[in-house]
C-alpha positions as CSV (number, residue, x, y, z in Angstrom):
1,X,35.9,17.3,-53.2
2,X,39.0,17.8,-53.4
3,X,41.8,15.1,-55.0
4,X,45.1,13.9,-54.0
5,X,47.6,12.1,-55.6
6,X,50.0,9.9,-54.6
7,X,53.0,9.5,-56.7
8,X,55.3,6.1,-56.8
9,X,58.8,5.7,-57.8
10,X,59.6,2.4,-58.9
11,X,63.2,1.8,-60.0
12,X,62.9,-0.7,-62.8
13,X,65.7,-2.1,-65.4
14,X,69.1,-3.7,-65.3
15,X,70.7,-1.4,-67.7
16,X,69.4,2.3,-67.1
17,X,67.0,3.7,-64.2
18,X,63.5,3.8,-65.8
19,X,60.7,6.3,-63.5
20,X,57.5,5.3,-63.3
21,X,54.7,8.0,-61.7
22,X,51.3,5.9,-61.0
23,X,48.5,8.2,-60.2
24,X,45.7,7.0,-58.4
25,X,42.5,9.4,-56.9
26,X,41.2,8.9,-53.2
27,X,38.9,6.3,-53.1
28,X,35.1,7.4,-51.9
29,X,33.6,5.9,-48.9
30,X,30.7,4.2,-50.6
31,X,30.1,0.5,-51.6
32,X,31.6,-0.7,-54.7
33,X,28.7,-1.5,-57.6
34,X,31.4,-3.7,-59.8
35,X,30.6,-7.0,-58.0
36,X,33.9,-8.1,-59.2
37,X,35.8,-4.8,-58.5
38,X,34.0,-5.2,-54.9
39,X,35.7,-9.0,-54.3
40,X,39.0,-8.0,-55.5
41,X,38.7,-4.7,-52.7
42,X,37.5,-7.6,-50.0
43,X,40.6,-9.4,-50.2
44,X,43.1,-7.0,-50.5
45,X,41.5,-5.4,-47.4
46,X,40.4,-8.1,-45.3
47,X,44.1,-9.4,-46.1
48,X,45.4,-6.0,-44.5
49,X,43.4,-6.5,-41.8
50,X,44.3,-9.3,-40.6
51,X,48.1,-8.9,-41.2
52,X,47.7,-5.8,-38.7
53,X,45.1,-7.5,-36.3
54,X,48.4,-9.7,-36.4
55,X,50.9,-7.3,-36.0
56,X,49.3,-5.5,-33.1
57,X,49.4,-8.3,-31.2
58,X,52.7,-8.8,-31.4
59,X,54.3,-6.0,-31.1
60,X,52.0,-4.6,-28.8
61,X,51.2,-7.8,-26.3
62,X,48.0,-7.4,-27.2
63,X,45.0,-10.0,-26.9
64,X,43.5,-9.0,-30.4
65,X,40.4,-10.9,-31.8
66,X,38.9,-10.2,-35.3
67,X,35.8,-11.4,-36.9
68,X,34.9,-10.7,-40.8
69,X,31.9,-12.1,-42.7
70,X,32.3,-11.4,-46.2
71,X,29.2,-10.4,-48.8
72,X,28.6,-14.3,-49.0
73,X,28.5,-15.5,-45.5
74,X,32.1,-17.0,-45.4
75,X,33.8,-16.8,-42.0
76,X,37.4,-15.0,-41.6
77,X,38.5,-14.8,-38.1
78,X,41.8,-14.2,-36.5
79,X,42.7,-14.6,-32.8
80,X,45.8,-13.7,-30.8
81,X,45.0,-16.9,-27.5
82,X,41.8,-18.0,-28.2
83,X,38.7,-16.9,-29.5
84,X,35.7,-17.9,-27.3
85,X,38.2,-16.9,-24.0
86,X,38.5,-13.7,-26.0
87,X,34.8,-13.1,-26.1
88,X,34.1,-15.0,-23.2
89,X,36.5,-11.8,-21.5
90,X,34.4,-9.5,-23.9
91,X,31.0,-10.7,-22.3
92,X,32.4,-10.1,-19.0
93,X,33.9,-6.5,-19.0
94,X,30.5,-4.8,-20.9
95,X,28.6,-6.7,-18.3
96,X,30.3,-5.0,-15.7
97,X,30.2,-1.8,-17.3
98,X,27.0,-1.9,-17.5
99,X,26.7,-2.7,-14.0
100,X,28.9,0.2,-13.1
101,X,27.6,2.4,-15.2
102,X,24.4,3.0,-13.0
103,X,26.1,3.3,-9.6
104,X,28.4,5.7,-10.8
105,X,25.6,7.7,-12.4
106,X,23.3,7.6,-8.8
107,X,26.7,8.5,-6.8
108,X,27.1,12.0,-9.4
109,X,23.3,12.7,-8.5
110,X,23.6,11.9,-4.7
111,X,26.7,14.1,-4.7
112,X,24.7,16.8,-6.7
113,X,21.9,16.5,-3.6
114,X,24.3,17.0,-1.0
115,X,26.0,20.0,-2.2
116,X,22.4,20.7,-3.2
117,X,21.2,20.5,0.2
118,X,24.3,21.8,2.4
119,X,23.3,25.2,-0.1
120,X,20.1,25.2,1.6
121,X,21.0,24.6,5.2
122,X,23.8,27.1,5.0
123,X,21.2,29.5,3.5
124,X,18.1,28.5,6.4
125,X,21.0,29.1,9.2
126,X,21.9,32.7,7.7
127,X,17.8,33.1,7.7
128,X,17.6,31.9,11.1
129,X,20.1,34.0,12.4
130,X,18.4,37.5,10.9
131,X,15.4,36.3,12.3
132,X,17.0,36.1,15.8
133,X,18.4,39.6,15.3
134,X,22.1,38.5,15.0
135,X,24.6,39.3,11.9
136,X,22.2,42.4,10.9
137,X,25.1,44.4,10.6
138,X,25.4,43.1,6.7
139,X,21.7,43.9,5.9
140,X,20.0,46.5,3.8
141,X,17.3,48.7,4.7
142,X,14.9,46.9,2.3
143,X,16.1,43.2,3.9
144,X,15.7,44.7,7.6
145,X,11.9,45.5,6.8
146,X,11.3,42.3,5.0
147,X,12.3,40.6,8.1
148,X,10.6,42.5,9.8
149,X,7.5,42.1,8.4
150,X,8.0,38.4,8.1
151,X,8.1,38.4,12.3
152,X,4.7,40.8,12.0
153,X,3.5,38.1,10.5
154,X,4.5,35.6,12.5
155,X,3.6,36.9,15.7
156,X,0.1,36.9,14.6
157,X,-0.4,33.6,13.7
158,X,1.9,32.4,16.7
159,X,-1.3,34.9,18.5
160,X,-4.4,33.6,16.3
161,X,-3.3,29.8,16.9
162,X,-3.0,30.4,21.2
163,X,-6.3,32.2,20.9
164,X,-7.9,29.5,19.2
165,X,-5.9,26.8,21.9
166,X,-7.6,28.9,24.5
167,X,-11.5,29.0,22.9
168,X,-10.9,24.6,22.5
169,X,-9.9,24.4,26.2
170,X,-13.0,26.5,27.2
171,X,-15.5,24.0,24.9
172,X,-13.9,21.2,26.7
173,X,-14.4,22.6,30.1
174,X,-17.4,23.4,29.4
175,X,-18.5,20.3,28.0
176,X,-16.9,18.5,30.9
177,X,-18.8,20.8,33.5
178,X,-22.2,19.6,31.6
179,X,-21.2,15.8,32.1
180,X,-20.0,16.1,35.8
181,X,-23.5,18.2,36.3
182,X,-25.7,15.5,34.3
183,X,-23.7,12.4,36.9
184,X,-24.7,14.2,39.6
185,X,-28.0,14.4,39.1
186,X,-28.1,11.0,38.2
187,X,-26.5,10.0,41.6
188,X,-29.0,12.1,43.7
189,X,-31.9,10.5,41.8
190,X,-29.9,6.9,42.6
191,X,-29.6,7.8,46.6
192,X,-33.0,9.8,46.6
193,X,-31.6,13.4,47.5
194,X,-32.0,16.6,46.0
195,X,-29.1,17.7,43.6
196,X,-26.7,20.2,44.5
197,X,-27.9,22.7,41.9
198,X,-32.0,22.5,43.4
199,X,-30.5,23.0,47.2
200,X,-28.6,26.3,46.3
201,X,-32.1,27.2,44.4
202,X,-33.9,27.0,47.4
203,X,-31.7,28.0,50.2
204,X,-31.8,31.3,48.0
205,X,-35.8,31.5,48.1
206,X,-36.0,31.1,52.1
207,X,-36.1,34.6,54.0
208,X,-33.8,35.4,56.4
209,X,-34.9,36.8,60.0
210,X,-31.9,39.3,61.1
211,X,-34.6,40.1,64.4
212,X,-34.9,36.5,65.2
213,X,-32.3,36.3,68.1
214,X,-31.7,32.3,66.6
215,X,-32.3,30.8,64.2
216,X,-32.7,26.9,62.8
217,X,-30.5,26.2,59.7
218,X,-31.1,22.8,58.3
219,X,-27.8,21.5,56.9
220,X,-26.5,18.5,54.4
221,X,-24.9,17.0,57.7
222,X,-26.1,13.6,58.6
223,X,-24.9,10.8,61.5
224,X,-25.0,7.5,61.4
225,X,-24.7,5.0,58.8
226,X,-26.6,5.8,55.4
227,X,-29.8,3.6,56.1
228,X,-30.8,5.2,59.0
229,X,-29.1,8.5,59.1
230,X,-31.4,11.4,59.9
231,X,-30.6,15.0,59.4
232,X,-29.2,17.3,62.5
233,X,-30.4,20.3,63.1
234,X,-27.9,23.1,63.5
235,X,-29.4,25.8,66.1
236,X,-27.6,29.2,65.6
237,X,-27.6,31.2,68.7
């Protein structure tokens, strides 16, 4: 390392002008092993200290606070107002940067998001528009078959999903013709009349006579009330 020397002039003497040259090397930043080398370096240099600590707040209008603890455990302090108001002050300003710290660091990522996001949307509305078939003029062969394809694509499934919405609607009718046929039953046996289903059965079985110049057709009409209604006989001339 390298060393540099500092060189004093001291004007000493009444009769003549004697020079002096001191010489000193640049101290290392290590502790001192001489204990007594190492008190004398204390307080010459907590001395300094304190004299600027002192002078900065003077000249400066400074509220300046200083705290040293020597090797042994003895107390040097020198404040400007007042101490404790000076920590007290202290206390207060890292607590709210602290306190500010995270809300500052949640508005730079919520900022980051938004860009983040407008990025996105600006991109999904330039996507959407291709897909539309407006601003194509811009587009490359390659990007026109892409998009392309990509509507291929969609077209099927827009095709599989309304053939699979139509199969669901024919189970459901289906299922709903089974229940309205298995009620009816049910109410024929209740009222004591054939279903609907049976009648068409054997109105299908009787022959008809084209020579017969009329004809009886027995019909589902009935008068009077339900207790004691009797069947009419329809004759077809």
């Amino acid at each position: 390392m390298p060393v540099w020397y500092f060189i004093y002039i001291c004007f000493v003497g009444f009769e003549g002008t004697k020079i002096l040259i001191m010489v000193r090397g640049k101290t290392q930043m290590r502790r001192i092993e001489n204990d007594t080398s190492r008190q004398v370096t204390f307080s010459k240099r907590r001395n300094g200290l304190l004299k600027k600590a002192f002078e900065l707040s003077v000249l400066c209008d400074a509220e300046v606070a200083l705290i040293i603890f020597s090797p042994r455990g003895k107390l040097f302090e020198f404040a400007s107002s007042s101490m404790q108001q000076t920590i007290e002050r202290y206390r207060r300003h890292t607590k709210d940067n602290e306190t500010n710290k995270p809300i500052e660091q949640n508005l730079q990522h919520l900022k980051t998001e938004s860009a983040n996001m407008l990025k996105t949307l600006e991109d999904l509305e330039i996507s959407r528009r291709k897909l539309l078939g407006e601003n194509l003029g811009s587009c490359t062969l390659e990007e026109l078959q892409e998009i392309e394809q990509q509507l291929e694509k969609s077209v099927r499934i827009i095709r599989a999903r309304k053939t699979q919405i139509f199969r669901d609607q024919i189970e459901q009718l289906k299922e709903k013709e089974k229940a309205l046929a298995a009620e009816n039953e049910k109410l024929c046996e209740k009222c004591g009349t054939k279903s609907w289903k049976g009648l068409s059965e054997q109105e299908d079985n009787v022959p008809y006579d084209e020579s017969s110049p009329s004809s009886d057709v027995e019909t589902e009409l009935f008068i009077g009330l339900p207790e004691g209604r009797t069947r009419r006989i329809v004759q077809l001339n």
